[in-house]
C-alpha positions in Angstrom: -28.5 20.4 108.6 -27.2 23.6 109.9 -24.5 24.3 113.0 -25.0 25.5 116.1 -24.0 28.9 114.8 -27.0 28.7 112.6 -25.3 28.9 109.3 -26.0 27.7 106.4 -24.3 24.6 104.5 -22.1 26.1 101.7 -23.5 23.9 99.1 -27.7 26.2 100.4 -25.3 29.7 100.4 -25.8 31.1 97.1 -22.8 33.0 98.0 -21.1 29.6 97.2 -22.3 29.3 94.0 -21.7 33.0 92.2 -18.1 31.7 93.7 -17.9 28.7 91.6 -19.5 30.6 88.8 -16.7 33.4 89.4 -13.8 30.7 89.7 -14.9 29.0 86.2 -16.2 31.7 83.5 -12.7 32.1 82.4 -11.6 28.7 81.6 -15.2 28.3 80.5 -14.8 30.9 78.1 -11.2 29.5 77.0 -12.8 26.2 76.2 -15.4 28.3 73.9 -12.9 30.6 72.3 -10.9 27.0 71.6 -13.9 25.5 70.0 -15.1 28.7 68.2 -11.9 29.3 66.7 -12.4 25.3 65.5 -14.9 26.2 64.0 -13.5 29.1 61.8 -10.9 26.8 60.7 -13.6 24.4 59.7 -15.4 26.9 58.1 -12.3 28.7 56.1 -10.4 25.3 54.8 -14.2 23.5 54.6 -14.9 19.9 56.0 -11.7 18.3 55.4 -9.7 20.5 57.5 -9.4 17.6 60.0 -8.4 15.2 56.9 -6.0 17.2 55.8 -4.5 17.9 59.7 -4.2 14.3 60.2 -2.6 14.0 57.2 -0.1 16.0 57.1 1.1 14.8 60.6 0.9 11.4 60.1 3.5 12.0 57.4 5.8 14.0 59.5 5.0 12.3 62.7 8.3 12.3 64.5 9.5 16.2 63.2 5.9 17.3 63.9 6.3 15.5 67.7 9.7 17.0 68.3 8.9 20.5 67.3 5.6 20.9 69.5 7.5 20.0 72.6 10.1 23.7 72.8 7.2 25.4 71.0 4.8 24.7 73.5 7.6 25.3 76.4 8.3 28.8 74.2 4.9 29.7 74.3 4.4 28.8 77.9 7.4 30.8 78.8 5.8 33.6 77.3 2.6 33.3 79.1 -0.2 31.7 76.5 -2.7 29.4 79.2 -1.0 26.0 79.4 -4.4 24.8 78.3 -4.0 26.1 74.6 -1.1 23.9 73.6 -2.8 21.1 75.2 -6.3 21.4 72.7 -3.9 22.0 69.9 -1.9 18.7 70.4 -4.9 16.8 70.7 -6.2 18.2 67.6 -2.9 17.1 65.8 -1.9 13.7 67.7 -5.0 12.4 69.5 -5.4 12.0 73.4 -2.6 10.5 74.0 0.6 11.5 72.3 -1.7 15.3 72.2 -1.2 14.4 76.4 2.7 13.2 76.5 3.9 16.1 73.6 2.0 19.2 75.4 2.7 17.8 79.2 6.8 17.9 77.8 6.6 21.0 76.6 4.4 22.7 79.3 6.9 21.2 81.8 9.8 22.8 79.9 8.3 26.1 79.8 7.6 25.7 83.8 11.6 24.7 84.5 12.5 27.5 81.8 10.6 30.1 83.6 11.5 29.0 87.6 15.0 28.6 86.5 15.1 32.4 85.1 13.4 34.1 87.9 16.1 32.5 90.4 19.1 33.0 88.8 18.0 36.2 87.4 15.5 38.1 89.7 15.6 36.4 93.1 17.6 38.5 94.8 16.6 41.8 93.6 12.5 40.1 94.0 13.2 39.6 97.7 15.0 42.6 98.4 12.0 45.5 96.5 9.2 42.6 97.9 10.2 42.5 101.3 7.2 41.9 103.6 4.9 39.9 100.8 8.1 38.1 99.1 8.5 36.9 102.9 4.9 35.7 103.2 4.9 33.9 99.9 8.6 32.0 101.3 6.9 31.2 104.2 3.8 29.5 102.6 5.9 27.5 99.6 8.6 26.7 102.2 6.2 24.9 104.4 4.1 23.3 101.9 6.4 23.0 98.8 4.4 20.0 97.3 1.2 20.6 98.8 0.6 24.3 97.8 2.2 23.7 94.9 -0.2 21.0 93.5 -3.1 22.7 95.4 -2.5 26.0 93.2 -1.9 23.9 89.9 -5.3 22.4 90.2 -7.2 25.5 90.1 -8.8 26.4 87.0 -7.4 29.8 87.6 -4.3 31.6 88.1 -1.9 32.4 85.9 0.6 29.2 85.1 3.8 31.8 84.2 3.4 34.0 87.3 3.3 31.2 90.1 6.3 30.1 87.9 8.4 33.1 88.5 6.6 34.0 91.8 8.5 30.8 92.8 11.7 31.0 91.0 12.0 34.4 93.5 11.1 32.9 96.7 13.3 29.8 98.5 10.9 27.1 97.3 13.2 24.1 96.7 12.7 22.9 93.5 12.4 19.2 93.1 9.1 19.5 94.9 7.5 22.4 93.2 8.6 20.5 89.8 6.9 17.9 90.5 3.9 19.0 92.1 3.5 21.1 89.1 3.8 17.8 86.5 1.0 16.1 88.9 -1.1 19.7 88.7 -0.6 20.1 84.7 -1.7 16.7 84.3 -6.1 16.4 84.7 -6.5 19.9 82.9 -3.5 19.1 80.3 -5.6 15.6 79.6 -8.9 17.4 79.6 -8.4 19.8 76.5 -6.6 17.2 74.8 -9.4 15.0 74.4 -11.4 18.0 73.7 -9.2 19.1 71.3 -9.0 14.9 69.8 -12.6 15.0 70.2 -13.1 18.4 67.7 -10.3 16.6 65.3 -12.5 13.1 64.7 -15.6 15.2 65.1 -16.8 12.7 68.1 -19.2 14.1 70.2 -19.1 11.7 73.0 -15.0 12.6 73.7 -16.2 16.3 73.8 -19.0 15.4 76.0 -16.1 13.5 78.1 -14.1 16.2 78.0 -16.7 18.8 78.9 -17.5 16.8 81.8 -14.0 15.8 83.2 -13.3 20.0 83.0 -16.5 20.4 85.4 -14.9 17.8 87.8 -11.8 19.5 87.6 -13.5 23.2 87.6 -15.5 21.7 90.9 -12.7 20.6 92.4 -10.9 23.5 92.1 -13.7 25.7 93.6 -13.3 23.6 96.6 -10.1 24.0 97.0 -10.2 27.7 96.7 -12.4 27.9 99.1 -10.2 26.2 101.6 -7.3 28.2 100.4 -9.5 31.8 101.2 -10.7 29.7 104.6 -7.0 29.9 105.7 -6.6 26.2 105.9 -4.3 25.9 103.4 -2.9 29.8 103.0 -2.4 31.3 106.6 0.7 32.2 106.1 0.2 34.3 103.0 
């Protein structure tokens, strides 16, 4: 049913969906390169590379736990996608100590980087920035939790730059913290059942996991399109 300007519903604009296609090639492509390089492994070590994985963690459970959490927040600090840590520790602990190791650790590598930018770069950010730095205030300021967990959800975007984009601007940081945990959380679960699914070789988790990264991908798209609409990002 169209308006009374005549235009179409976005889900008939084809514009819509080379936009959804354009918001989710490059997770898409993340989840291949994850799986592909699966593969390789598979194929160098032979069919018990999965065995021998599980083995050698259930033996050193605890060390192997407490070592992936600052690795992952090391890694994150230096800009690897959160969602690679995530695939890896649910290769190596399953869905659900894969979820609670790689959630830590991406968490630390978010208060890590934040906490850097503002001691470090905030002043001299906001005084070369000027005009955008103020725009970028303005928007985090008003909506600290709402933009915050809007922006995580997005299967794009880079997780270290809104990191230090905020660590320069006057967000307050309890809410972007926690927004962010909230935000890491569906796409942090995601590639950790892919990645469990890939370790047991079960198809139906990866089918799961396929699926629940098109809900999230979809869900994503419509927020974009609200943020590019201006009902969310006015002020930037």
């Amino acid at each position: 049913m169209k308006d009374c300007s005549g235009a179409r519903p976005a889900w008939q604009d084809p514009r819509a969906w080379w936009g959804a296609l354009g918001v989710l090639w490059r997770p898409a492509l993340l989840v291949v390169v994850l799986l592909g390089g699966q593969l390789v492994l598979k194929a160098v070590l032979g069919g018990d590379a999965a065995a021998l994985l599980e083995s050698v963690v259930a033996r050193h459970q605890t060390l192997a736990e407490l070592l992936f959490v600052p690795a992952t927040a090391a890694l994150c600090f230096l800009g690897v996608p959160r969602q690679v840590p995530a695939y890896a520790a649910g290769l190596a602990f399953g869905l659900w100590g894969g979820t609670v190791v790689s959630l830590l650790g991406v968490v630390l590598g978010c208060i890590a980087s934040f906490y850097w930018a503002r001691l470090v770069a905030q002043d001299w950010a906001q005084r070369r920035l000027g005009t955008r730095m103020a725009r970028l205030d303005r928007f985090l300021a008003a909506n600290p939790f709402s933009a915050t967990l809007m922006l995580r959800l997005l299967p794009v975007g880079n997780n270290l730059l809104l990191n230090l984009l905020a660590g320069v601007s006057a967000v307050a940081a309890g809410p972007f913290l926690l927004a962010s945990l909230l935000g890491y959380l569906p796409q942090t679960l995601v590639f950790a059942l892919i990645g469990a699914g890939t370790r047991v070789d079960q198809q139906v988790m990866l089918g799961l996991g396929a699926a629940l990264f098109a809900i999230s991908g979809a869900i994503g798209f419509v927020l974009l399109r609200r943020l590019r609409a201006g009902r969310y990002g006015a002020a930037l």
